[in-house]
Legacy VTK file of the C-alpha trace (Angstrom):
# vtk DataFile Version 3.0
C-alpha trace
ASCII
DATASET POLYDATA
POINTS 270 float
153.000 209.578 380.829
156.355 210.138 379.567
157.035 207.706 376.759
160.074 209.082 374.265
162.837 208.295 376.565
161.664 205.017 377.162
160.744 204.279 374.026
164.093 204.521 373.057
165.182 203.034 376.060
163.781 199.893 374.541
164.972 199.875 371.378
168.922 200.894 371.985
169.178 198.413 374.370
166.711 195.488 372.711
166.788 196.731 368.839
166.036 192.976 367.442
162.872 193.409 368.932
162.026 196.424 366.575
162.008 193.426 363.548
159.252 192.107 365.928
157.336 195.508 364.844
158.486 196.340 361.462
160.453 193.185 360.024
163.839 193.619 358.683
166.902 191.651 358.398
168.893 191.080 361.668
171.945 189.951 360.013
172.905 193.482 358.817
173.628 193.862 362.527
170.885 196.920 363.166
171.918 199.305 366.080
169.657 201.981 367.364
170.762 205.432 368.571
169.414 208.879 368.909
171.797 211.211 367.066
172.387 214.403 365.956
172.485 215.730 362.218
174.044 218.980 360.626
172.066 219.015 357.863
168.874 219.205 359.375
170.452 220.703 362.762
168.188 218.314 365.088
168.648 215.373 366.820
166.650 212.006 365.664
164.248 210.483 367.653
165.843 207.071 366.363
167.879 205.936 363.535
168.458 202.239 363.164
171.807 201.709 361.524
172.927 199.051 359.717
176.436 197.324 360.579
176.373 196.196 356.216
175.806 199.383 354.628
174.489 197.558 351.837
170.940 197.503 353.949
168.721 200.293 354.681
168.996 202.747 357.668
166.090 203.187 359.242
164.625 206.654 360.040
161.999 206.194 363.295
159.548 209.091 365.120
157.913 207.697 367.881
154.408 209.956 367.779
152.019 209.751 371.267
150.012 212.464 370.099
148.221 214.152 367.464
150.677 216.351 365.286
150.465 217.008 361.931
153.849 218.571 361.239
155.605 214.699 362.303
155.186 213.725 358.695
156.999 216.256 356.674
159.166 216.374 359.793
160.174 212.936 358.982
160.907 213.420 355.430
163.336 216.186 356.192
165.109 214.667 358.733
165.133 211.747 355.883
166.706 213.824 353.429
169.222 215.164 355.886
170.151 212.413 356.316
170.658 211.250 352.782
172.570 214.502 352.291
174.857 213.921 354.962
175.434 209.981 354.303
174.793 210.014 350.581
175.754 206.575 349.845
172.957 205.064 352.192
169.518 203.573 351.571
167.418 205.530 353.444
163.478 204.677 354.293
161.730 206.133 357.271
158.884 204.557 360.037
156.599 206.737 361.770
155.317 204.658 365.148
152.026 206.090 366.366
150.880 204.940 369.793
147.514 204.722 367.536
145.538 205.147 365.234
143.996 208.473 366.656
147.687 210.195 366.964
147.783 210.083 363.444
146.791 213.359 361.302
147.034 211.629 358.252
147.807 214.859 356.067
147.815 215.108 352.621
149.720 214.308 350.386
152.371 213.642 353.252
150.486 210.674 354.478
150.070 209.359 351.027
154.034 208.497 351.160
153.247 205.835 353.783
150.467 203.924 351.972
152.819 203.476 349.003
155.178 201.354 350.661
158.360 201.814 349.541
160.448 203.229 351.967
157.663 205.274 354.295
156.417 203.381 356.529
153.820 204.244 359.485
152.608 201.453 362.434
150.308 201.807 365.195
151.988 200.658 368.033
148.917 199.076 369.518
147.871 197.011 366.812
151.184 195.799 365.881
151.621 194.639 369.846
147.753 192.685 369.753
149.456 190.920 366.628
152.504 189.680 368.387
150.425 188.223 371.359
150.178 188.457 374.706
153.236 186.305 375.503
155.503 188.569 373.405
158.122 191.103 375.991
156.950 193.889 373.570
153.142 193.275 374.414
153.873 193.000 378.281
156.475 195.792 378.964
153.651 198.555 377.004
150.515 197.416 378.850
151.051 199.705 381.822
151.707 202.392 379.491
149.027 201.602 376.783
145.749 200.214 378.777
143.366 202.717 379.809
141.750 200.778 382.516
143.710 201.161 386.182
141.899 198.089 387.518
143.388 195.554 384.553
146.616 197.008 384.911
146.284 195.897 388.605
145.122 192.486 387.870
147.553 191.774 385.409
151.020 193.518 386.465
152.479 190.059 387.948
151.333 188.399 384.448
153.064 190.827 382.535
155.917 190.747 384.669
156.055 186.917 384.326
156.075 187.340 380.450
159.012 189.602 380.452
160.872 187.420 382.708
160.691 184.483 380.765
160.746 185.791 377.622
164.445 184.435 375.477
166.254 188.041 376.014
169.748 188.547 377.119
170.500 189.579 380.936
170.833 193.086 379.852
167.764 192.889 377.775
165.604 191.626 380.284
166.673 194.107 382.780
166.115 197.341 380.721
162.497 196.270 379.935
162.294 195.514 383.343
162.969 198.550 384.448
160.821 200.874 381.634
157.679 198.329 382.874
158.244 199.645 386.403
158.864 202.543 385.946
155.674 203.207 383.716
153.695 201.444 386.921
155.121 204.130 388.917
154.051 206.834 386.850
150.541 205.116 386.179
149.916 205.193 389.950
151.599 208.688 391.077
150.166 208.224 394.617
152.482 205.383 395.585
156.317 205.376 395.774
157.627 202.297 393.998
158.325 200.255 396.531
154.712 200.623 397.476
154.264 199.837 393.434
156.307 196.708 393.484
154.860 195.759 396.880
151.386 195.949 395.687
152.060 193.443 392.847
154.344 190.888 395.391
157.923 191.119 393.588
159.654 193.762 395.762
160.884 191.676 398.917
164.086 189.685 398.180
162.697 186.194 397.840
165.279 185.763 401.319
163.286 187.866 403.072
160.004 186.494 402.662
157.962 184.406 404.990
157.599 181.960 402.772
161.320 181.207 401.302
161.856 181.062 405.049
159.372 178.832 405.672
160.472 176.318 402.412
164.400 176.417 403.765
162.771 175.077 406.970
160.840 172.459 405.821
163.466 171.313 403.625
166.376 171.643 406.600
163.639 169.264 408.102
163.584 166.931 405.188
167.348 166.632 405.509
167.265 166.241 408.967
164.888 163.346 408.520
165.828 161.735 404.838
168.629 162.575 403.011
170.245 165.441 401.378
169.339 165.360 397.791
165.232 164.902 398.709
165.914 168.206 400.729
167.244 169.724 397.860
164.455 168.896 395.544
161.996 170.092 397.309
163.590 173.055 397.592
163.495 173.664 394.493
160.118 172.111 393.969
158.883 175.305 396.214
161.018 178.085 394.818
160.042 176.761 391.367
156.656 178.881 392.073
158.349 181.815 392.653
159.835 181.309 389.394
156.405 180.343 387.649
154.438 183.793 388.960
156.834 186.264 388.083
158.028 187.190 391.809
161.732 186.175 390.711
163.767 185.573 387.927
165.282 182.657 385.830
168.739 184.455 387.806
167.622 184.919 391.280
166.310 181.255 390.797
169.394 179.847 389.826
171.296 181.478 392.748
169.294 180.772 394.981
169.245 177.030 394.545
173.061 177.040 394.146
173.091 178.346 397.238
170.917 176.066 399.243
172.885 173.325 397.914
176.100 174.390 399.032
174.552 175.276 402.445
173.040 171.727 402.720
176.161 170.436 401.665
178.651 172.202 403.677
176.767 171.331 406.906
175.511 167.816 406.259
178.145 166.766 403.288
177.245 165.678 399.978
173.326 166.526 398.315
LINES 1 271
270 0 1 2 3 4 5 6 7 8 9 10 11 12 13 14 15 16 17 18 19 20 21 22 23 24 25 26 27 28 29 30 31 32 33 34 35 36 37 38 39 40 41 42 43 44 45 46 47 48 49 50 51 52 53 54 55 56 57 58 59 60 61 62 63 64 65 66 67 68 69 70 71 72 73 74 75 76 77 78 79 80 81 82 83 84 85 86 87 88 89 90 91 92 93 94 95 96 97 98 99 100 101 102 103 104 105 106 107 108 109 110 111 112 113 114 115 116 117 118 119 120 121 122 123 124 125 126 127 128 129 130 131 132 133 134 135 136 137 138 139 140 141 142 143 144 145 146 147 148 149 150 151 152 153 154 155 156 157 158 159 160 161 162 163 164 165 166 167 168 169 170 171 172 173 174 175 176 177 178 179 180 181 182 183 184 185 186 187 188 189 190 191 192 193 194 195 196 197 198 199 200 201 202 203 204 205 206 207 208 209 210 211 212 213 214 215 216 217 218 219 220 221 222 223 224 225 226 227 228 229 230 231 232 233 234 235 236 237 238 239 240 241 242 243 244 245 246 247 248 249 250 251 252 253 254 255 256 257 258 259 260 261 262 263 264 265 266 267 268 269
């Protein structure tokens, strides 16, 4: 599956995540782009710049399979780099998806088991370390895990994880999007609808039998009670939308706005 694009997909839009990874200092403001360099007449996979100079930039090659020429790749990119922006701090991170994508060649890989400045991770250890409720660990499952069957069973989990994971709006939709679009390409066979379908978060939650069904009963609660015990269990119901992952903390929010101003424009105050 393609990964590079995403992979920095991720990280431009979500870079304090990276210190997740590979922990550095998010006060020197890191930014991540991909980016072009005369001195080495390439573009970077990714270069995490600092906003204070006075911290080091951050040389990255994202590495899904086995190639030996990544490391001394690396290094001349790195002193490119340091040619072009001599006044910088320059150390370099090589991500391998794992440990079997990495040649180790000598003395190149020697460099990295210094550590000072080189730096090499294998992306699936350093995601089992963070945990299972970590956005990094969820939004790389359907891209990492071998087995078709656990991706099945746990797409809504991972979903839920990413959904109610602390990230900004923006955040939260770009790793939405790489974790869907890695389901699509792990099951070619199916459009993504069909994808999304198959997991039970494509149908606007207004569109389902079930919100339809919760309005009513809680139009009926009004009808019979009052206002504001129609409203709470309205949300009461959505609420496990919310808790499985089929909608957001957003959709949630709007929704329930709604229903009160709908309950209160036709019946006055909830």
């Amino acid at each position: 599956m393609k990964s590079d694009t995403h992979f920095y997909q991720i990280f431009r839009k979500c870079p304090n995540l990276f210190a997740d990874v590979v922990p550095f200092d998010k006060s020197a403001g890191y930014s991540f782009s991909s980016r072009a360099f005369k001195q080495v007449d390439r573009t970077y996979d990714g270069l995490f710049e600092p906003t204070d100079k006075t911290f080091p930039a951050w040389v990255v090659e994202f590495q899904a399979a086995w190639e030996v020429s990544v490391y001394p790749r690396l290094l001349h990119e790195a002193t490119g780099l340091q040619l072009e922006e001599p006044d910088w701090t320059i150390e370099c991170i090589i991500v391998f998806l794992n440990e079997g994508c990495d040649p180790k060649p000598y003395p190149w890989h020697q460099f990295a088991r210094c550590g000072n400045g080189f730096r090499v991770i294998y992306l699936d250890v350093a995601l089992r370390e963070l945990g299972e409720d970590h956005p990094l660990y969820a939004v790389f499952q359907p891209f990492l895990e071998q087995n078709e069957e656990t991706v099945k069973a746990n797409a809504a989990q991972w979903l839920k994880v990413i959904r109610k994971a602390p990230l900004a709006k923006d955040e939260r939709a770009c790793l939405e999007e790489v974790f869907l679009s890695w389901l699509t390409q792990r099951f070619k066979t199916l459009s993504k609808k069909e994808i999304m379908k198959m997991f039970g978060f494509d149908t606007p939650v207004e569109e389902t039998v079930f919100y339809k069904e919760v309005k009513q009963e809680a139009w009926d609660e009004c009808e019979k009670q009052s206002n504001k015990r129609a409203v709470n269990a309205f949300e009461a119901r959505l609420k496990g939308f919310l808790e499985k992952g089929i909608i957001s903390e957003e959709v949630y929010q709007q929704e329930v706005s709604a229903f009160r101003a709908q309950i209160s424009g036709n019946h006055g105050e909830a």
